[in-house]
C-alpha positions in Angstrom: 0.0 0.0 0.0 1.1 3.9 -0.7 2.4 5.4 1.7 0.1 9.0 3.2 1.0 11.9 1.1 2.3 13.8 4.3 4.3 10.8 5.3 7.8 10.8 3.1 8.9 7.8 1.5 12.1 6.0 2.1 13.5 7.2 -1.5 12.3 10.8 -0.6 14.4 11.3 2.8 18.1 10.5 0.0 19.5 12.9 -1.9 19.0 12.3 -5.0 21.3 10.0 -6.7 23.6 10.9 -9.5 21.5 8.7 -12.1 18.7 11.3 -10.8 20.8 14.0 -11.6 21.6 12.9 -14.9 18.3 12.0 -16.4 16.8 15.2 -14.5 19.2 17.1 -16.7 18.0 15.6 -20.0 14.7 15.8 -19.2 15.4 19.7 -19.1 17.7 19.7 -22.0 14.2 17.9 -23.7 12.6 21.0 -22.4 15.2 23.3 -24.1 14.8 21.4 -27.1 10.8 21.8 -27.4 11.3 25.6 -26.8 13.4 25.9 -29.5 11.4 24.0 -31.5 8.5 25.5 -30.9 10.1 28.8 -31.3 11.9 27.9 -35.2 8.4 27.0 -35.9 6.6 30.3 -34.5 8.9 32.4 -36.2 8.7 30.5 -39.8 4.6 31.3 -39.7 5.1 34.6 -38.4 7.6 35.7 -41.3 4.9 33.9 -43.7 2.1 35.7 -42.6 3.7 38.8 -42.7 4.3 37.8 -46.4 8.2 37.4 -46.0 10.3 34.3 -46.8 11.1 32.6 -44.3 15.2 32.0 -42.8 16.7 29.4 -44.9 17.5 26.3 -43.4 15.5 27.1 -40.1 12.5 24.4 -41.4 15.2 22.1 -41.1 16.0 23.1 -36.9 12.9 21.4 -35.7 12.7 18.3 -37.7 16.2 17.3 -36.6 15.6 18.6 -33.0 12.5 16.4 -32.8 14.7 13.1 -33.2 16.9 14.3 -30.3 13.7 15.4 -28.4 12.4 12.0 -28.8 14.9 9.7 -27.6 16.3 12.5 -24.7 12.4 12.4 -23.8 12.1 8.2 -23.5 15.4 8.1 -21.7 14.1 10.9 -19.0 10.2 8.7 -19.3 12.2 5.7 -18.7 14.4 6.7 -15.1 11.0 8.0 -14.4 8.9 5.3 -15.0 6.2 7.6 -16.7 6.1 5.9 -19.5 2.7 4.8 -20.6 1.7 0.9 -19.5 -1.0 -1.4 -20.7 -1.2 -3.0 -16.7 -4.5 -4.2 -16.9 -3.1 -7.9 -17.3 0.0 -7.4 -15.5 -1.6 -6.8 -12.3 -3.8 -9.9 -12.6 -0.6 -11.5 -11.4 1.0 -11.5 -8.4 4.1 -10.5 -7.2 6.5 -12.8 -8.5 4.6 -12.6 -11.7 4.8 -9.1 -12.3 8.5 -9.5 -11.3 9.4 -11.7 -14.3 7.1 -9.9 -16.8 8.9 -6.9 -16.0 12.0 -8.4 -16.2 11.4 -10.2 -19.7 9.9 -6.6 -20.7 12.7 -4.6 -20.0 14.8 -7.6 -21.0 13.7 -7.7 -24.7 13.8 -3.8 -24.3 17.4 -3.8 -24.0 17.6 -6.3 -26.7 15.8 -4.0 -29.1 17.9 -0.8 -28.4 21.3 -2.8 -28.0 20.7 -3.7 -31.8 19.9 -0.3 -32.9 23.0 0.8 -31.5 24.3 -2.1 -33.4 22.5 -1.0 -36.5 24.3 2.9 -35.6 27.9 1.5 -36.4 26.2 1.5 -40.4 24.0 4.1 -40.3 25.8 6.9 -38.6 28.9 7.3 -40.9 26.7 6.8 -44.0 24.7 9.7 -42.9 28.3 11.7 -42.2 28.3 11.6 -46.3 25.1 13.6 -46.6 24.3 17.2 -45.7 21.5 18.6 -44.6 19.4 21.1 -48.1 19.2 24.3 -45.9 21.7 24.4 -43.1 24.2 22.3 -44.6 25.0 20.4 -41.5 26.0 16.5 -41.9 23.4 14.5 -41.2 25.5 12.2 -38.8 24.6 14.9 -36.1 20.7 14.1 -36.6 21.2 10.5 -36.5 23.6 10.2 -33.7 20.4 10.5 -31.6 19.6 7.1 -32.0 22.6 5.5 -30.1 22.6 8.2 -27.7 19.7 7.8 -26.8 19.7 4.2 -27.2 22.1 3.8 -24.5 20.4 6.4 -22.4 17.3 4.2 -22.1 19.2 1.2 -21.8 20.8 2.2 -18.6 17.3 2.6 -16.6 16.3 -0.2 -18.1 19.2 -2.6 -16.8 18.1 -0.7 -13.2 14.9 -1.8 -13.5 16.0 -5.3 -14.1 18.2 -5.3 -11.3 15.8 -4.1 -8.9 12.7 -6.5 -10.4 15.4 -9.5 -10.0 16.2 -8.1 -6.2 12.5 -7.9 -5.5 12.2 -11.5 -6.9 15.3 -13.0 -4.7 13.2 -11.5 -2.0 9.8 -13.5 -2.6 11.8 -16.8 -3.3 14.0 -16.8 -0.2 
């Protein structure tokens, strides 16, 4: 059962670790990265409502800030545990159930971003070859998001499994 909101949790009464720290951090660089976003975007319809062309190359700013956004955004989700869960049938089980789901879950979660990583070692440097219409940036840049952020969701995930497989130890001893 929860614990009162007026009575602090264990977690609460630590300082926050350094993990904390770290994926606090990107989930404010994800907040810098929508405001920029959204303001590339505000001042591209502004200077085409006013009938003016718009900057060259600044269309470009938020489609490549979005990939970055996205996987700086699931890393942060992920230390957080905010991400959105289908728990209707996981909490049909018990404890030791939910356990091992979660573990297989974050299991074949870690699978899935290790081989995009993987996949990266192919993809990044190809992209290094190509520049960007507008700004003329390499593309290398947009598309090192994916292993970044890769192994930025990996790292909670491997926490999760640590703690899920601690929990378990627990029940079965």
């Amino acid at each position: 059962m929860a614990n009162p909101p007026d009575e602090p949790t264990e977690d609460a009464r630590r300082a926050p670790s350094a993990g904390a720290r770290l994926y606090d951090s990107l989930a404010f660089l994800g907040g810098l990265i929508l405001a920029v976003m959204t303001g590339a975007v505000f001042l591209q319809v502004v200077l085409r409502y006013l009938g003016l062309t718009g900057i060259d190359g600044l269309e470009e700013v938020p489609r490549f800030l979005f990939v970055w956004l996205v996987m700086v955004g699931a890393a942060a989700a992920m230390w957080r545990h905010e991400h959105t869960v289908l728990d209707y049938f996981l909490n049909r089980f018990g404890p030791i159930g939910r356990s091992l789901i979660s573990i297989v879950t974050n299991g074949l979660g870690i699978w899935l971003f290790a081989y995009l990583i993987y996949l990266s070692f192919t993809l990044v440097p190809n992209a290094g070859l190509q520049t960007s219409a507008g700004l003329g940036l390499t593309l290398d840049w947009v598309f090192l998001s994916v292993p970044v952020g890769s192994a930025l969701i990996i790292a909670p995930m491997l926490r999760n499994i640590y703690f899920d497989a601690m929990r378990l130890w627990r029940k079965l001893s």
